[in-house]
PLY file of the C-alpha trace (Angstrom):
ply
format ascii 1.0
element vertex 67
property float x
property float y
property float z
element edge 66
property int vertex1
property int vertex2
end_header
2.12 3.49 1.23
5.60 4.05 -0.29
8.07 3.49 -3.26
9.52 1.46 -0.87
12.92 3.32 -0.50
14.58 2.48 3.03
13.17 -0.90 2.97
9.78 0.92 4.82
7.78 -1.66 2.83
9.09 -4.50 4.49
9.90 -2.95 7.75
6.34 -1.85 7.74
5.28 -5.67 7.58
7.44 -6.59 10.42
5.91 -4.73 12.94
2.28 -5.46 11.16
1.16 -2.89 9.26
-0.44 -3.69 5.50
2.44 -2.23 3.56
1.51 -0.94 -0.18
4.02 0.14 -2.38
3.02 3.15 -5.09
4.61 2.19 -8.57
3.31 5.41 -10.52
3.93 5.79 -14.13
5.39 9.02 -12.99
7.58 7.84 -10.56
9.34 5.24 -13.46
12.59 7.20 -13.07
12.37 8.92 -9.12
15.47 8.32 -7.38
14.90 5.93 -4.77
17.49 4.92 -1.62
18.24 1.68 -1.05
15.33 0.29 -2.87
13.59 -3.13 -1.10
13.87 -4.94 -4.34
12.63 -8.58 -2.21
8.94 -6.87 -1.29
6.19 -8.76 -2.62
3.11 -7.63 -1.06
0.29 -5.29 -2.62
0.46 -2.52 -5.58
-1.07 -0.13 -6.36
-0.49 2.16 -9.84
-2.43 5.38 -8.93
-3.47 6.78 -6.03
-6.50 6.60 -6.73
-6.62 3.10 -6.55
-6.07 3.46 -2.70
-9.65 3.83 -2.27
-10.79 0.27 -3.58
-7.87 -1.16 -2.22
-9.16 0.48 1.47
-12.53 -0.42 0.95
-11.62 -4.18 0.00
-9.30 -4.32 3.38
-12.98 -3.34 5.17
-14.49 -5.93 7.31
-18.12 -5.77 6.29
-20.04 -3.77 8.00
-23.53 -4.84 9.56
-26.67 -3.06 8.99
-27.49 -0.36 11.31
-31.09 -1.59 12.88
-33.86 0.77 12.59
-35.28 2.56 15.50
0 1
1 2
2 3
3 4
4 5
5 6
6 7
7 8
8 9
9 10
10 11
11 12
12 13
13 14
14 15
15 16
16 17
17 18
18 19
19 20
20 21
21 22
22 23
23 24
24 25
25 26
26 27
27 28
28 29
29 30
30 31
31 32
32 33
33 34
34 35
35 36
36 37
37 38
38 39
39 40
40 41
41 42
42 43
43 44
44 45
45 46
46 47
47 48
48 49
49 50
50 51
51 52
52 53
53 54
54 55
55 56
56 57
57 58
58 59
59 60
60 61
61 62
62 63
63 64
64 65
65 66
């Protein structure tokens, strides 16, 4: 998760990671360092978006068997 200043978007796909960059409304005008302008993986436009995004990245999960 990141504005994706420093290229950490992209360097966080190279070595695997899910990268997710945070485009707030309130971020619009933040100062950010040598932005990685070429990513083109997942947004998100709140953080509370995070959650569904987590949940959807999930494998499913099996029922737990009854005793």
């Amino acid at each position: 998760m990141g504005d994706g200043g420093s290229h950490e978007l992209s360097g966080a796909a190279e070595v695997g990671m899910t990268p997710v960059r945070l485009a707030a409304s309130d971020l619009a005008n933040h100062l950010v360092f040598d932005a990685d302008t070429n990513f083109a993986g997942r947004t998100v436009r709140s953080l509370t978006e995070v959650v569904s995004l987590l949940d959807s990245l999930q494998p499913a999960r099996s029922p737990v068997p009854s005793r």
